[in-house]
C-alpha positions as CSV (number, residue, x, y, z in Angstrom):
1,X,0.4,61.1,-42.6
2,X,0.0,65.0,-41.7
3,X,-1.4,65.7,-38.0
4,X,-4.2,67.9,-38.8
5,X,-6.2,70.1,-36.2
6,X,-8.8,71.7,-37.7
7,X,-10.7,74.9,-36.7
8,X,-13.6,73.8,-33.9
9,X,-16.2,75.8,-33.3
10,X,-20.0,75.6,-32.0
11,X,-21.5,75.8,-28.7
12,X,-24.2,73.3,-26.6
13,X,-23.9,69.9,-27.9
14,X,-23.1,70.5,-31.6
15,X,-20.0,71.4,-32.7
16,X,-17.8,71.7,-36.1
17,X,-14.6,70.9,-37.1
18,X,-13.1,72.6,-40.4
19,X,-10.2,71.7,-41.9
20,X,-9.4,73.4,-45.6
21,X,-7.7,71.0,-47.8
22,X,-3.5,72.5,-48.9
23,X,-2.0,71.4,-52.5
24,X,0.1,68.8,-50.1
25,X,-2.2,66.5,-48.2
26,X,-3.3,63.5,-49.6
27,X,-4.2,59.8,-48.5
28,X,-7.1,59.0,-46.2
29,X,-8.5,60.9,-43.3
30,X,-7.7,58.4,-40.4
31,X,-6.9,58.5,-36.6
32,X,-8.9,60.6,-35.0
33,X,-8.7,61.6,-31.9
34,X,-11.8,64.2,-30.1
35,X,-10.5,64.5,-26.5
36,X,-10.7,66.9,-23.6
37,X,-14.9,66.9,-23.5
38,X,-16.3,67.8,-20.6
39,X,-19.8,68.6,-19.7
40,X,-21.3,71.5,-17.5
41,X,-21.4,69.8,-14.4
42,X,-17.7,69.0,-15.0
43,X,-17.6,65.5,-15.8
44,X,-15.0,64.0,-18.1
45,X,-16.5,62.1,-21.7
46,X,-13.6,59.5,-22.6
47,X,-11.9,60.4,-25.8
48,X,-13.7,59.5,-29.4
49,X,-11.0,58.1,-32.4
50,X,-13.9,56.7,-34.5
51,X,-16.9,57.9,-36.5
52,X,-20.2,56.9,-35.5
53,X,-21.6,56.1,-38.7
54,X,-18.5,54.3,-40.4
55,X,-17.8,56.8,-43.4
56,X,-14.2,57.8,-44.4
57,X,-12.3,60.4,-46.9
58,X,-9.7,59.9,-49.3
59,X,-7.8,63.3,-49.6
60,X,-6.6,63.6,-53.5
61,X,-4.7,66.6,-54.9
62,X,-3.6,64.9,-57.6
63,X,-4.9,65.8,-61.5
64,X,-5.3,63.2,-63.9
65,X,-2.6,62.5,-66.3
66,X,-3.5,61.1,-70.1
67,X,-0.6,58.4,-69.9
68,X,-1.8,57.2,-73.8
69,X,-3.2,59.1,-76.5
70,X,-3.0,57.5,-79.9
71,X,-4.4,58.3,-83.0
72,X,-5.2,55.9,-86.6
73,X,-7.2,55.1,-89.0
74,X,-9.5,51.9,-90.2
75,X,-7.4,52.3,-93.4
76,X,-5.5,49.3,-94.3
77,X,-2.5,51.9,-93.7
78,X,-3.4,53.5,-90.4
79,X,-1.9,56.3,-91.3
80,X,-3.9,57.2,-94.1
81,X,-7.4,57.8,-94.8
82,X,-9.5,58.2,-97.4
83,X,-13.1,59.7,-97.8
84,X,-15.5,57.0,-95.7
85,X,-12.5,56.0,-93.2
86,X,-12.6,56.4,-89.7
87,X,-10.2,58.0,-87.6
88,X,-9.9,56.7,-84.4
89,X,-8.5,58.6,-81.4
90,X,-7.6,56.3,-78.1
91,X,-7.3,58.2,-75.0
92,X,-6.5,56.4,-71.5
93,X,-6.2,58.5,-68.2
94,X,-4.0,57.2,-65.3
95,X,-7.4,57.3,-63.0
96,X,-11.1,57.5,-64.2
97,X,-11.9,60.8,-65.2
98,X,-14.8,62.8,-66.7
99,X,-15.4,62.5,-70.9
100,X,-13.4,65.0,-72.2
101,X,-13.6,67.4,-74.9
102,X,-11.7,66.7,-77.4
103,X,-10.7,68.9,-80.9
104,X,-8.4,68.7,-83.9
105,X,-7.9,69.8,-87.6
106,X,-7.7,68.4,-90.8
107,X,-5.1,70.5,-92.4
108,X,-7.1,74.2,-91.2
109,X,-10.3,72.7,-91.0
110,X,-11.4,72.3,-87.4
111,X,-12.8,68.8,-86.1
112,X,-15.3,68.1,-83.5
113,X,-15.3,63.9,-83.3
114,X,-17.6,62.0,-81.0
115,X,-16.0,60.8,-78.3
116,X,-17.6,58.0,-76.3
117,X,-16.3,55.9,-73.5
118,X,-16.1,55.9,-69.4
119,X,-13.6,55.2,-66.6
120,X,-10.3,55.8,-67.7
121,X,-11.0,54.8,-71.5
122,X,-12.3,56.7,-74.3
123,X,-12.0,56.5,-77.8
124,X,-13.1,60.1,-79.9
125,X,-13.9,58.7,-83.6
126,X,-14.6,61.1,-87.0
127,X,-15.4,59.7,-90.4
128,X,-13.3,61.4,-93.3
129,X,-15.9,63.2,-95.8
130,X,-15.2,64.9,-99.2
131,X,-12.6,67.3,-99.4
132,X,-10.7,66.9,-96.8
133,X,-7.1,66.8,-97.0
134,X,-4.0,66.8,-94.9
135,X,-1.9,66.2,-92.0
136,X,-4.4,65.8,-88.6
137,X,-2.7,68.5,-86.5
138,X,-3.5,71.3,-83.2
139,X,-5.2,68.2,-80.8
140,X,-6.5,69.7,-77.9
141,X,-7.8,67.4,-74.8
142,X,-9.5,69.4,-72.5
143,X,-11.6,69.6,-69.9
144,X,-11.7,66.8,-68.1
145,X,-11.3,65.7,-64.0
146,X,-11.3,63.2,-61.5
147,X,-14.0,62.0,-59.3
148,X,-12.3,64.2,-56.6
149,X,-12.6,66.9,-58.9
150,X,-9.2,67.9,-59.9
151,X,-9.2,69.5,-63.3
152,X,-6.6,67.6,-65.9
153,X,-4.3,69.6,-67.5
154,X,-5.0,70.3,-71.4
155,X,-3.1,67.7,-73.8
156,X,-2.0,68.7,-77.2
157,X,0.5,66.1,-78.2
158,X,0.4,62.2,-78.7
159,X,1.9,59.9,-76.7
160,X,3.5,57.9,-79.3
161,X,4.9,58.4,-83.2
162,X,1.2,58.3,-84.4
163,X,-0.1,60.5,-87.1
164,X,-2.4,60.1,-89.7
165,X,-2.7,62.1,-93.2
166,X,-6.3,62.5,-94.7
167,X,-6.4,62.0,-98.4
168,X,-9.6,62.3,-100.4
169,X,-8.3,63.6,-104.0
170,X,-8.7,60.5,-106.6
171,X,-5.6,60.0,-108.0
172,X,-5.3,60.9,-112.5
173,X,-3.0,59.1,-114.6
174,X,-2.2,61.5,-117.5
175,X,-1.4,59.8,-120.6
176,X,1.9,62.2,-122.1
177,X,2.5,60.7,-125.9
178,X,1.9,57.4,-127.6
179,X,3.9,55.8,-130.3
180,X,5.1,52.7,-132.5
181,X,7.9,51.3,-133.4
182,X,7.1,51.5,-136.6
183,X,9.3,53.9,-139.3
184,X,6.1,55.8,-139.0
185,X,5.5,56.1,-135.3
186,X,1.7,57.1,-135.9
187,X,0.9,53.8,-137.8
188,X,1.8,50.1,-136.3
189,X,1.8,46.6,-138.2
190,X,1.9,43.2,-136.8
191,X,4.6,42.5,-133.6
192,X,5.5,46.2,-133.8
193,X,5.8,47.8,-130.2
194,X,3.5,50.4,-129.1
195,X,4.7,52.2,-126.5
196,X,2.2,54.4,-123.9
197,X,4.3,57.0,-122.0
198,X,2.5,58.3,-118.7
């Protein structure tokens, strides 16, 4: 709803109004008004308040917001995964924005997934390989924009409680004595007990 008078200049029959968009204006460019034309011989041209070829201009200062960012796993635990599992990232803007570049670590190991998608949906997936262990950490969600162009600011947090910890060591079961009930606990007879201690 701003009045805006832009900065006209030219000369003849062509002419150019500027106007430089400020941090504040937004909505659509609407109600023109081109008045006060008047030709060399002096006579009066009525007053123009549309376009003669239809087009208009939605002003938008605004920068994207990532309103959910969510992260799990195809484990049957989502907040595990195991070597072979896929961690799935789920990213959805407030407004369609540009695929953005998205980065996190395994523990210190530093993860580049594939991140597919369009609009205001993506979805960045990795797939856990060998010897990879620990808490997925340092997310960074950069670099994308709207189709106006205004740059998103860089997310490094979820949006929720998610997490997921990547575990790829097989677990070891190691056997710490054996032994019988028997009076000699190295020998065993007929319905005595051994006993396995792990």
């Amino acid at each position: 709803d701003d009045n805006i008078t832009p900065i006209v200049s030219g000369s003849g029959n062509i002419y150019l109004a500027i106007y430089e968009i400020k941090s504040n204006n937004t909505g659509e460019i609407k109600n023109f008004s081109i008045s006060n034309i008047v030709d060399l011989a002096g006579n009066i041209g009525s007053t123009v308040t549309s376009l003669t070829n239809g087009t208009t201009i939605l002003v938008d200062v605004t920068a994207p917001l990532l309103n959910i960012v969510s992260i799990s796993s195809n484990n049957t635990i989502p907040s595990l995964a195991k070597e072979g599992d896929i961690i799935a990232l789920t990213i959805n803007a407030t407004e369609n924005i540009t695929t953005p570049t998205v980065t996190f670590k395994i523990d210190d190991k530093d993860i580049e997934p594939y991140t597919s998608g369009s609009g205001n949906s993506y979805l960045s997936t990795y797939t856990v390989t060998n010897g990879e262990n620990g808490l997925i950490n340092s997310l960074s969600i950069s670099n994308f924009s709207d189709v106006s162009g205004n740059q998103g600011f860089t997310v490094n947090s979820f949006t929720d409680s998610s997490l997921v910890t990547v575990d790829t060591t097989s677990p070891t079961i190691n056997i710490l004595s054996i032994s019988s009930s028997n009076n000699t606990s190295s020998l065993a007879k007929e319905d005595d007990i051994i006993t396995l201690t792990l």
